[in-house]
C-alpha positions in Angstrom: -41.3 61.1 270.4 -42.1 60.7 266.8 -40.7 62.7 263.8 -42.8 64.9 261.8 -42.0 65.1 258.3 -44.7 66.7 256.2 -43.0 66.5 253.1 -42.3 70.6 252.7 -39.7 72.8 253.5 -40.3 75.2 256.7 -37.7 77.7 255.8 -37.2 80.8 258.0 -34.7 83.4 256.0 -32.7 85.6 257.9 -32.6 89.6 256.4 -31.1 92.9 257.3 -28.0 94.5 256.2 -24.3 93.5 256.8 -22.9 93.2 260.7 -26.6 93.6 262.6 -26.0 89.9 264.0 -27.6 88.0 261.7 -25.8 84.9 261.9 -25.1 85.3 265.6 -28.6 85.0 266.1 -29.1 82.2 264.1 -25.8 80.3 265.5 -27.4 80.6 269.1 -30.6 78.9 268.1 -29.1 75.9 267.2 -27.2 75.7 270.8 -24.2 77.6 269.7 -22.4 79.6 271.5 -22.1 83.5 270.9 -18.9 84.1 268.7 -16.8 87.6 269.5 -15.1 87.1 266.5 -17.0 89.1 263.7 -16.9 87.2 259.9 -19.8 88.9 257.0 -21.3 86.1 255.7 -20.0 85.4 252.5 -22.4 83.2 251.1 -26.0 81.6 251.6 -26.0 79.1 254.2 -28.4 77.1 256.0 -28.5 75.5 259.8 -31.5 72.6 260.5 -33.2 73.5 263.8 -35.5 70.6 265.8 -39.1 72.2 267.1 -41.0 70.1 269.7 -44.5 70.7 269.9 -47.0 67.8 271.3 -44.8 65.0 271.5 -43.7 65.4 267.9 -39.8 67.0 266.7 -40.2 69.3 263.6 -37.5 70.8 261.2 -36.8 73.6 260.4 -34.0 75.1 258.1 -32.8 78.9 259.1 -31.3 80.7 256.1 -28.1 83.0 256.8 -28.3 85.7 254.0 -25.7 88.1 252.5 -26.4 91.3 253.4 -24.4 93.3 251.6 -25.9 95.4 248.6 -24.1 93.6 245.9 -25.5 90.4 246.9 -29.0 91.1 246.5 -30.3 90.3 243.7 -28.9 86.5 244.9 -30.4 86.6 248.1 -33.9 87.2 246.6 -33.4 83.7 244.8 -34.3 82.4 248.5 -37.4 84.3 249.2 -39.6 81.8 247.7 -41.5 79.4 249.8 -40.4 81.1 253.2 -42.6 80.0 256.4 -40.8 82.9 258.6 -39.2 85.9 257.5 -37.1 87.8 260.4 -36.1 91.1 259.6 -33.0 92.1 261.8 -31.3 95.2 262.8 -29.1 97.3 265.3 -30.5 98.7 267.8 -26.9 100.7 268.0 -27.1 101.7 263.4 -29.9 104.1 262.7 -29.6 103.2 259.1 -30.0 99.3 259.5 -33.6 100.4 261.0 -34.2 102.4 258.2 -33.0 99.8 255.3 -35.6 97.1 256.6 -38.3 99.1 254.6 -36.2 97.9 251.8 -36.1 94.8 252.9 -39.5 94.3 253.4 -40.8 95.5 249.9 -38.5 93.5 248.5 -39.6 90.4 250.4 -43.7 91.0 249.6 -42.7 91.7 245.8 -41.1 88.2 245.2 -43.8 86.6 247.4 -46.7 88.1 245.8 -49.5 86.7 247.8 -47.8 83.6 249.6 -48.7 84.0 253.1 -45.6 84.1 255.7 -45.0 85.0 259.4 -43.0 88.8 259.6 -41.1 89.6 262.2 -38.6 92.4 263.0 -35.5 91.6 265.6 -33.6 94.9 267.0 -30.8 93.0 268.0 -27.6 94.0 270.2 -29.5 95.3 272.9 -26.2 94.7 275.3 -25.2 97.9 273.6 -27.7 99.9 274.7 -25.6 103.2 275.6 -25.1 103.4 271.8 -28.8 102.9 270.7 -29.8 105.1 268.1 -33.2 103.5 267.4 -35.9 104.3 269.9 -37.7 100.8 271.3 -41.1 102.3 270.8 -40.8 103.5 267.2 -39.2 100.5 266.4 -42.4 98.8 267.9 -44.9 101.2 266.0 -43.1 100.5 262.8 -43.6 96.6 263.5 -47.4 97.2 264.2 -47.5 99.1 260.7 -45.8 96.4 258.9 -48.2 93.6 260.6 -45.0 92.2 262.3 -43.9 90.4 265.6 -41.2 92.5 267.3 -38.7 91.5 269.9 -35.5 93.7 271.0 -32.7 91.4 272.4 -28.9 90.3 272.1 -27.8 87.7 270.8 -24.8 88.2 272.8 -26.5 88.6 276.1 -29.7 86.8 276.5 -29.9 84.7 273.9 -32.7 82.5 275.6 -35.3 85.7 275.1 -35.0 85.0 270.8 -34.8 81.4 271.1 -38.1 81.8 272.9 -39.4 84.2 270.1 -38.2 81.4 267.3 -39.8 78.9 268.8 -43.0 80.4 269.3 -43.1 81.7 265.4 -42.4 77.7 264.3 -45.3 76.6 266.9 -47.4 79.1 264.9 -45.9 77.2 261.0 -46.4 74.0 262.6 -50.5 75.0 263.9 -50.9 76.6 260.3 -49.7 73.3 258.6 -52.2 71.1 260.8 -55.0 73.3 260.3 -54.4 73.6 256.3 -53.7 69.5 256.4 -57.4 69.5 258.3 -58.7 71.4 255.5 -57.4 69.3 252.9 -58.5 66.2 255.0 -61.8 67.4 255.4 -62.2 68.3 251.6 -60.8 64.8 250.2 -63.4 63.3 252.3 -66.1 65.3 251.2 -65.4 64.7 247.4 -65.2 60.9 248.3 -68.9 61.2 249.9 -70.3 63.2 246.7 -68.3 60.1 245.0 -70.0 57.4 246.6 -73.4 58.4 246.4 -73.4 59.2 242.4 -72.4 55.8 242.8 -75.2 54.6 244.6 -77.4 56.9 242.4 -76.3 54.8 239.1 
């Protein structure tokens, strides 16, 4: 198995407000194990997780955010260049749901028209006598924001989002061939125009 090092940073950012799980999630996609204990994350961190896809490993770096509001105007600092942006909330905080429209403005402002892969995580599903925020608005609001969706816990099943990340790095690593093909294919046709004004002189 080969390494694949394209020379780029695939960065996934992590957003959502303080305490929806956050860094749980992110902790258990790196082969952690689910921590009781809650701590806010009190500054910008980032974990290196390996992809395999066809006999290659690929890196990427997930990006633990503050999410309280005084830290905002730093977190947006780390919007730039993201692959993968995953909105989270709790399924069991009405108003975590409702701050991700924040979140998402704020995230296609900085980005302007860099293209990135959204998705929306209603996490702490283990909790589900307390949820507040129905599955299927949550889902609707997904489709309206162009977003994949995926309810779990990171808690509980944490093999469901490891799944989900996986498949949205498949889908960087696929976009990164296809634009390398691209490039590929347009080097080699400015060589052929090259060659025969060449021949021409």
């Amino acid at each position: 198995m080969t390494d694949e090092n394209s020379g780029t940073e695939n960065k996934v950012i992590f957003l959502g407000e303080a305490g929806v799980g956050k860094s749980s999630l992110i902790k258990v996609s790196i082969g952690e194990k689910f921590d009781k204990a809650y701590n806010s994350s009190i500054s910008l961190s980032f974990f290196s997780k390996e992809v395999n896809h066809n006999n290659k490993k690929y890196f990427f770096n997930l990006w633990d955010t503050i999410g309280q509001e005084k830290y905002r105007s730093l977190t947006k600092i780390f919007y730039k260049k993201s692959k993968i942006v995953i909105f989270v909330y709790d399924i069991t905080n009405k108003v975590s749901f409702e701050n991700l429209e924040f979140w998402i403005n704020s995230v296609n402002e900085e980005l302007g028209n860099e293209k990135y892969i959204k998705a929306i995580v209603g996490n702490k599903s283990d909790l589900y006598l307390q949820e507040e925020v129905n599955e299927g608005e949550a889902k609707q609001f997904a489709i309206s924001k162009g977003a994949k969706f995926i309810k779990c816990s990171a808690k509980d099943n944490p093999l469901d989002f490891i799944k989900f990340l996986d498949e949205l790095c498949i889908e960087v690593i696929q976009q990164n061939e296809g634009n390398n093909r691209e490039e590929s294919i347009s080097l080699d046709r400015k060589a052929i125009k090259k060659d025969k004004k060449s021949c021409n002189c």
